[in-house]
Structure formats: structure tokens, C-alpha cells
C-alpha positions in Angstrom: -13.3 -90.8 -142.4 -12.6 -91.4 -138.7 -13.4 -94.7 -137.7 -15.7 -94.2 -134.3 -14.5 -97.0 -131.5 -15.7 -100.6 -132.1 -18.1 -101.9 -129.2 -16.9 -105.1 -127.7 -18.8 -108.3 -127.6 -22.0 -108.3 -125.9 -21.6 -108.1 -122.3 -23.7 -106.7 -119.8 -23.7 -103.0 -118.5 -20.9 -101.8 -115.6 -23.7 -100.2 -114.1 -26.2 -103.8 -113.9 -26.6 -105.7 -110.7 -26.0 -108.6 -109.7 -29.8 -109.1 -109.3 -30.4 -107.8 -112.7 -27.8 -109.7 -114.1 -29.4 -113.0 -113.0 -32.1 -112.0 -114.3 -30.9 -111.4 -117.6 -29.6 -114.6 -117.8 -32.8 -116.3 -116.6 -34.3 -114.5 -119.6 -31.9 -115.6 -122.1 -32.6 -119.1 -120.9 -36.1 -119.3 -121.4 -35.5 -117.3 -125.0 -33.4 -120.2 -125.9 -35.9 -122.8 -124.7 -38.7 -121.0 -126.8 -36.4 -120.8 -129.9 -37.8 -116.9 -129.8 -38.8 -114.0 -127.3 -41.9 -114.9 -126.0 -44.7 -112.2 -125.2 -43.6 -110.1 -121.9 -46.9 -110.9 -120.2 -45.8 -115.2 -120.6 -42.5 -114.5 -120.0 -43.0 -112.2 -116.5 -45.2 -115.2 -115.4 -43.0 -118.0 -116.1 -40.3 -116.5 -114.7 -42.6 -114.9 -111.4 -40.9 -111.2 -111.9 -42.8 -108.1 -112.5 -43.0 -106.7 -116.5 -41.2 -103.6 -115.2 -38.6 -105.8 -113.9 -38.7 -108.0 -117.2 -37.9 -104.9 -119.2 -35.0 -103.9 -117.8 -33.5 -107.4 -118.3 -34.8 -107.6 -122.1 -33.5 -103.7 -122.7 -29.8 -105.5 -121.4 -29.9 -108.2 -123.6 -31.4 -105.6 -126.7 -28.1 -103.3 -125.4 -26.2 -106.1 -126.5 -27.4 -107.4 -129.4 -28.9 -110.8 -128.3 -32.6 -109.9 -129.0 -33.6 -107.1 -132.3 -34.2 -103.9 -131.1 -37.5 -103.2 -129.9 -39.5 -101.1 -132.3 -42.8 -100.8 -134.4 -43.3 -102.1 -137.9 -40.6 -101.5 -140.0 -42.8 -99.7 -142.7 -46.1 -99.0 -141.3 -45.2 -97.5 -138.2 -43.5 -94.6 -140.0 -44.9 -91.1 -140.8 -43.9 -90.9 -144.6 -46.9 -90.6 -146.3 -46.4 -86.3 -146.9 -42.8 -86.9 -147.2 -43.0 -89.4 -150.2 -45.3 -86.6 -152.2 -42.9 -84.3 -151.6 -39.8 -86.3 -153.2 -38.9 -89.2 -156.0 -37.2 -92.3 -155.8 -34.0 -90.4 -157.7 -33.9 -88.4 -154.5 -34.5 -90.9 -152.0 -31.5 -93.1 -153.6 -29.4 -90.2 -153.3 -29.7 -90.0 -149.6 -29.4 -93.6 -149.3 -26.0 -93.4 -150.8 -25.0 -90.6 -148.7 -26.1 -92.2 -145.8 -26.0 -96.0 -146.0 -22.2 -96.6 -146.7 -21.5 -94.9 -143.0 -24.0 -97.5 -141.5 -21.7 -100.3 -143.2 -18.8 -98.9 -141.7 -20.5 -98.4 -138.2 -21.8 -102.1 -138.6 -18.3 -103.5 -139.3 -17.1 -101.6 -136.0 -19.9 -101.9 -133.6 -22.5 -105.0 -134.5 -22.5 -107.9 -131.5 -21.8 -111.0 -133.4 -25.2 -111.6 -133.1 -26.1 -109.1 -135.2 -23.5 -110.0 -137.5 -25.2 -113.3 -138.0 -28.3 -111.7 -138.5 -26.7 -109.7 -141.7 -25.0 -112.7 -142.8 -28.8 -114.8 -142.9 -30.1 -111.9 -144.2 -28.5 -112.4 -147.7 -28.4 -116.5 -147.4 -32.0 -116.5 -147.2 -32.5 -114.3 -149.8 -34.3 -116.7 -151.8 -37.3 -117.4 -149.2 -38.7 -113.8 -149.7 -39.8 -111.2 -152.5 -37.1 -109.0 -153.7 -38.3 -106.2 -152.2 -38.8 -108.1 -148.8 -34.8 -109.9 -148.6 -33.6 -106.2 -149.8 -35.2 -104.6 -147.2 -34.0 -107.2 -144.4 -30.6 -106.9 -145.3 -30.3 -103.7 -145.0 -32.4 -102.8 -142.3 -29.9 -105.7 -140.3 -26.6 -103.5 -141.2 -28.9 -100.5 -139.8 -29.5 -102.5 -136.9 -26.1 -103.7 -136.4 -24.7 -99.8 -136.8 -26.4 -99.8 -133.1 -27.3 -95.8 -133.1 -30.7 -95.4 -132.3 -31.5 -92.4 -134.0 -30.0 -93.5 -136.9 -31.7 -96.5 -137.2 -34.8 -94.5 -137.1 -34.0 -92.4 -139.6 -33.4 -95.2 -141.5 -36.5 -96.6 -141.3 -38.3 -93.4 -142.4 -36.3 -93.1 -145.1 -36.8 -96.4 -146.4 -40.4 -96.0 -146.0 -40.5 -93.2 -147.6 -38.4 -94.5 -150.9 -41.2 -97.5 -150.6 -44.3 -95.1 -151.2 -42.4 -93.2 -153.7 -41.6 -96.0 -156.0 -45.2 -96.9 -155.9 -46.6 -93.6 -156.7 -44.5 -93.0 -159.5 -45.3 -96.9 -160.5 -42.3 -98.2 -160.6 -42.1 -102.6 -160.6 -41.2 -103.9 -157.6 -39.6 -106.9 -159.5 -36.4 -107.0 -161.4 -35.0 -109.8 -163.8 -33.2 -112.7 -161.8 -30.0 -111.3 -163.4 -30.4 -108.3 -161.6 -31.6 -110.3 -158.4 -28.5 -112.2 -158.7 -25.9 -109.3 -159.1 -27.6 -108.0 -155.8 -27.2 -111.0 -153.7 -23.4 -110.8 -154.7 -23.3 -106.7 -153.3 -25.4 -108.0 -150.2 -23.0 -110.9 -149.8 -19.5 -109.2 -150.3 -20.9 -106.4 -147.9 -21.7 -108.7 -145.5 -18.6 -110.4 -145.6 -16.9 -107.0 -145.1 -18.8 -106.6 -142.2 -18.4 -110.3 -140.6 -14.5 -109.5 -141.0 -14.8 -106.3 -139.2 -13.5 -104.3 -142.0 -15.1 -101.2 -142.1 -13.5 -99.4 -145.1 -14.9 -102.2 -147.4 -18.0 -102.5 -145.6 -18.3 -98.8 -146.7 -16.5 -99.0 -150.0 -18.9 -102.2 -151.0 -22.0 -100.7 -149.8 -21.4 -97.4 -152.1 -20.7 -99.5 -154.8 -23.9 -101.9 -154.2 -26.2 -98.5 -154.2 -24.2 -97.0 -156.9 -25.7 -100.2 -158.6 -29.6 -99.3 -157.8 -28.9 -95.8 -158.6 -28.2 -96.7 -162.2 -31.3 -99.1 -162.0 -33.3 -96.7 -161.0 -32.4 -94.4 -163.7 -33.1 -96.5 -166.4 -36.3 -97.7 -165.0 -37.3 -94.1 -165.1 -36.5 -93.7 -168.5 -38.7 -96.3 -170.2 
């Protein structure tokens, strides 16, 4: 596979001017004094700009990584429901491993180290949520950090659909803390990958971690 060029490190657009640019960094200053991106209307006022105005500065600093994408709810926001009658989970895992390994790769090329960081969390906090809830932010930050928008859509769909699937067919959503344990160690040694910019292991680890569910699934669907 052809690696596609790395982006560099956040940095603002050739085309942004110097009036945007201060801007943008008089919204990245009150975003560090809230500890978090404050609702547009707040922000607009505290900073006296219009929310037109506003948006171009927070679609810079979402160019760049500095602030998540701007999007809906990662699962409910998705048209999946005819789509999940219409598959299985055996299918759904399929795709993933066709498709997920690539966004590793991109991720290890492409993600601001922001977004790196954001991966990295992902799997260190891993014991603050539900499995199916730390899972689903760790990947959904290497989808994030492969920074193609339509793939990151795509992604979402698809995950949402693999989420109504397993419940129709009534499949647990928990697993033995064996099992959660191996999958911390994929998450980790693909984030790792990715935080050394190494995107043939990002990819090759990231095969191997689905590989992993795969065979889960399988057997689940035996009993």
C-alpha cells in the first residue's frame, strides 16, 4: 500500500488572514481558560465577534486538530436502522477489517498531535467506561485522527450499524475481563504505532486487533 503524504503539525491555512488568524487564537485562548469549547452563542459574546465570524475561526482550529470535529451524535445521529436488518454482525466485522486497518495507517500519517493524544487517552481511560463505550472511543479517535471527512462518516454508519445488529441478533455487550484485558493491549500497541508515526504497524496491529473480535464474534454466535 502507498502511503498518502503525512499532514504537518497543526498550523493554520495559507489562505487565513491575518484578521482571522487573530481570531483564532483569541478563540484558542478562551478554550484554554474554559478547560473546553464553550457554546458558540457564550463564546461570540465574550469575545464581541459575530457567530458567522466565530465559525470560521473554530472550523481553523477543527482543520487542525485542536478542537473534535464538529458532528452529531456518534450513534444516534446515523441512518442505520434499515441497514442493520439487512446485515449481521459477521458481515459488519468483515467490513471493519477491510476498512479499519487503512484508517490506522492514515492516522499514523496524518493525526495533529492532538489527536494523537486523544487516541492515546482513549485506551488509558479505558477503565472509566463500559466496554462497549472505551471500544467505541478508541476507535472512533483513530477515525478521527485519519482526518478524511467522508471516511469518518462512513465510519460512524458503519459502527452504528454493527451496534443495532449485535442487539438484534442478542448478542452480550460484555465480555470476561480476560478478553477486556487482551483488548486494551491491541488498543494500546495500536496506539503506540500511531504515536510513533508508524503506519505499517498501525495497520498491521489494527488487522490483527479485529482479526481478534472476528474470532469473538464467531464463537459467540455459536453458543
Amino acid at each position: 500500500m502507498t502511503d498518502i503524504q503525512t499532514a504537518a503539525a497543526p498550523r493554520l491555512p495559507h489562505k487565513t488572514t491575518a484578521q482571522l488568524s487573530a481570531l483564532v487564537e483569541a478563540v484558542r485562548g478562551a478554550i484554554r481558560s474554559a478547560g473546553s469549547v464553550p457554546p458558540e452563542r457564550d463564546l461570540a459574546a465574550e469575545l464581541g465577534v459575530k457567530r458567522h465570524q466565530l465559525r470560521k475561526a473554530l472550523k481553523v482550529l477543527r482543520e487542525t486538530g485542536e478542537i473534535e470535529p464538529k458532528t452529531g451524535s456518534w450513534i444516534e445521529a446515523a441512518p442505520w436502522h434499515e441497514l442493520a436488518h439487512a446485515t449481521n454482525p459477521v458481515e459488519v466485522i468483515e467490513l471493519r477489517s477491510i476498512f479499519e486497518p487503512a484508517l490506522a495507517r492514515l492516522a499514523a500519517l496524518r493525526a495533529s498531535p492532538l489527536e494523537v493524544e486523544r487516541i492515546v487517552k482513549a485506551v488509558e481511560n479505558a477503565d472509566d467506561n463500559e466496554y462497549g463505550d472505551a471500544d467505541l472511543l478508541f476507535h472512533k479517535a483513530v477515525a478521527d485522527g485519519a482526518r478524511n471527512g467522508l471516511a469518518g462518516e462512513f465510519y460512524r454508519l458503519l459502527r452504528a450499524v454493527g451496534t443495532d445488529s449485535r442487539i438484534r441478533m442478542g448478542l452480550p455487550a460484555s465480555v470476561c475481563p480476560k478478553r477486556r484485558a487482551e483488548r486494551d493491549a491491541e488498543h494500546r500497541a495500536i496506539a503506540s504505532a500511531i504515536a510513533a508515526r508508524d503506519p505499517e504497524t498501525a495497520e498491521r496491529e489494527m488487522r490483527r486487533h479485529l482479526a481478534n473480535v472476528q474470532a469473538q464474534i464467531m464463537d459467540r454466535l455459536k453458543v
